[in-house]
N, C-alpha and C positions, 0 to 999 in steps of 0.2 A: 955539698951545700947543706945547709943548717935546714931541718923541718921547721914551718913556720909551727910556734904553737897555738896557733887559735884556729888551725884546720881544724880539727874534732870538733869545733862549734859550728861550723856550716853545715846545713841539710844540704840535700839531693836538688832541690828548688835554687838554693843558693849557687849551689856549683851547674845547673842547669843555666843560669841567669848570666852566669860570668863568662861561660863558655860565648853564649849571645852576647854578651856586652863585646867581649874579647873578638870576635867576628866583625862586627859593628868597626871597632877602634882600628882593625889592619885593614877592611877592605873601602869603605866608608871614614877616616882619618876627619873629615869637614863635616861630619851629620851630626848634626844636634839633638841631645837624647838626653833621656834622666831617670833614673831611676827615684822611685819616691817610696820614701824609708820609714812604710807606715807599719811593718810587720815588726816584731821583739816585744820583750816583755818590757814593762815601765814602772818606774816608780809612781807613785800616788800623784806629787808633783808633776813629774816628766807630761803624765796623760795627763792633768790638768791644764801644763801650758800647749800639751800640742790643741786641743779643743779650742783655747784660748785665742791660740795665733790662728785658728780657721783650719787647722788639719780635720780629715775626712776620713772615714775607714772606707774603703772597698776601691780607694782608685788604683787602677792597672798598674804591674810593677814596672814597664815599661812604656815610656813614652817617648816619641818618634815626632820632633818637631820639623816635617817637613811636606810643605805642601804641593802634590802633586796634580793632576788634570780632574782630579775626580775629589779628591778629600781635603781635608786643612792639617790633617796629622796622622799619627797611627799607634793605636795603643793593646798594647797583649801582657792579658793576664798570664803568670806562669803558673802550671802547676805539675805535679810530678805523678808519675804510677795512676790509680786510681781517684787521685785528688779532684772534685769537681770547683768552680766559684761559688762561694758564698751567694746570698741574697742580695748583702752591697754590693758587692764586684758585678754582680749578674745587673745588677741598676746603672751602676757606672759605664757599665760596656752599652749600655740600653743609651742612656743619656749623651755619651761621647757619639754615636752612632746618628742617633737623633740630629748634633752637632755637627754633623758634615765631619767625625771623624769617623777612619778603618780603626774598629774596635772590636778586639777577637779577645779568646784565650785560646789556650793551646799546652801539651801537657808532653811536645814531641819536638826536639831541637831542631831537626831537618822542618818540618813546618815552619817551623818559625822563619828558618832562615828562609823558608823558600816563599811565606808570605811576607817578607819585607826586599825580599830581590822582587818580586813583581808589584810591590807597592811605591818601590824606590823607582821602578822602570814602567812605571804606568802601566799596566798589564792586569788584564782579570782579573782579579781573585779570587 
């Protein structure tokens, strides 16, 4: 099989995220999720129109549209090694929270999964 070539472009975060999204898609096949594609570099334009159309820096890389016994949705920042949230992202998780959503980060693939099986299963957090 052919190497794809745009591997070498992906960080640790990225292949972090996909691993999760890839979890999500075999065990979960009906959950509605999204990734929001606020991270890369941009042209002068590019970051013009996203400003434009209402794009926001710091919302959670994932989002978890499904409302269980206790929340309206659930949303986790990812980040990798030593990586902490920004000031937005730390607001965004503040404000999601605020909103009746589960809003975390998390920087450990087993957490993650293990807080979206108890968030999918109504269970503590």
């Amino acid at each position: 099989m052919k190497a794809n070539p745009f591997e070498k472009y992906l960080t640790k975060e990225d292949k972090l995220q996909h691993r999760i999204i890839s979890y999500l898609k075999y065990q979960y096949p009906n959950l509605l999720f999204a990734h929001v594609p606020n991270e890369g570099k941009r042209t002068v334009f590019e970051r013009y129109k996203f400003k434009y159309l209402g794009g926001k820096s710091g919302i959670p890389d994932l989002l978890i549209f499904y409302t269980n016994k206790k929340y309206s949705g659930l949303a986790i920042e990812l980040k990798v090694g030593y990586n902490k949230p920004t000031a937005n992202q730390k607001e965004w998780l503040k404000q999601l929270n605020t909103n009746n959503w589960l809003a975390v980060w998390s920087n450990n693939y087993d957490e993650c999964i293990n807080i979206i099986q108890k968030y999918l299963n109504n269970e503590q957090i």
